[in-house]
N, C-alpha and C positions, 0 to 999 in steps of 0.2 A: 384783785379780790378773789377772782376764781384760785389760783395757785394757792393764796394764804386759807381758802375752803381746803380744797385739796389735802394742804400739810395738815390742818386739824382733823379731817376725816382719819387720815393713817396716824396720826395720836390715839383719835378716839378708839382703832384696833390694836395700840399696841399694850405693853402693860406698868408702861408709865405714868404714873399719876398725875401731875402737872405741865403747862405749856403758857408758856408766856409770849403775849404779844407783845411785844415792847417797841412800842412809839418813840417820835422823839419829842414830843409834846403833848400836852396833856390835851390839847384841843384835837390832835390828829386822834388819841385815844379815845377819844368821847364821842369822835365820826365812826371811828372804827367802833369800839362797841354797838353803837346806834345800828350801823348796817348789820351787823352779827345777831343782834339780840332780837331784830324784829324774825327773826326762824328760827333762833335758838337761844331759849331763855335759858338754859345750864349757863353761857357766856356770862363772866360775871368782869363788873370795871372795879380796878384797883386804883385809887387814888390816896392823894394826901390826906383824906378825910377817910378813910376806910380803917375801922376797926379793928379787921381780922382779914386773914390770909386763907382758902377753902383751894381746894383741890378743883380740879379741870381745867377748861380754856380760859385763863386769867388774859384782857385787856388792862395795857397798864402803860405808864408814860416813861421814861430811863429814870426820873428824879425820881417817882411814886417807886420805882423798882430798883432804888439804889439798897444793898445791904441784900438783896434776896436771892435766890436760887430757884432754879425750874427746872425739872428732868429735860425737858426741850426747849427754844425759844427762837420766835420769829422776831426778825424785826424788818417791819415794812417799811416803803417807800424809801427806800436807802439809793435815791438814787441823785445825779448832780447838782439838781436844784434842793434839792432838802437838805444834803450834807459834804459843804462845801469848806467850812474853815477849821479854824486850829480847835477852837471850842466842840464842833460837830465833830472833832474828830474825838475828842476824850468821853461825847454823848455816847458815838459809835461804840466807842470800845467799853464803855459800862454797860450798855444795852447786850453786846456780844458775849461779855464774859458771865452774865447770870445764865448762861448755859450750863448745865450739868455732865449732858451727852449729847444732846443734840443740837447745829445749832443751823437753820436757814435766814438766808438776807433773800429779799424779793423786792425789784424796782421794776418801774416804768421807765423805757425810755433807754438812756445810758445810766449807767450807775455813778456812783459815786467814785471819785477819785483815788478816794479813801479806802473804798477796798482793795486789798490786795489784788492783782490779777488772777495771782494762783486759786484766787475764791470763785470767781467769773467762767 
């Protein structure tokens, strides 16, 4: 959680307009939002039920975030227990490629197997 502050801090200074947190579930997104929005009400959740797409730190799940694009994107907990099989690995890679220019993975623990090393 601190790390995933951190990288939205140096968003908020750069001159990039959007960053996507991108979960790999929509119930991981909805914790994450939850701990973000109680200090920072800009944080807004993108879900399958959301109307419109808004500028800033966008919380969002890989399904809710299929088809879109983010100047940066995080995606948390990418680590062995969360994303382990053949499926997790094609979430990974959709979650990854809605980056524009930038893009950070942050786990706990060991990562995912599924990242490349040369990422680690």
């Amino acid at each position: 959680m601190r790390r995933i502050g951190e990288l939205v801090g140096r968003f908020r200074l750069s001159a990039f307009r959007t960053i996507g947190i991108v979960c790999k579930t929509p119930s991981q997104a909805g914790t994450l939002y939850g701990k973000f929005a109680l200090t920072d009400p800009s944080v807004s959740l993108l879900d399958l039920n959301s109307d419109k797409f808004q500028e800033g730190v966008i919380v969002t799940s890989v399904h809710a975030s299929k088809g879109l694009e983010f100047d940066q994107v995080i995606v948390p907990f990418a680590d062995s227990s969360h994303y382990k099989s053949e499926m997790d690995r094609n979430l990974l890679y959709i979650a990854c490629t809605r980056a524009m220019h930038a893009l950070a993975i942050t786990f706990c623990g060991e990562a995912s197997r599924l990242i490349p090393r040369l990422f680690i």
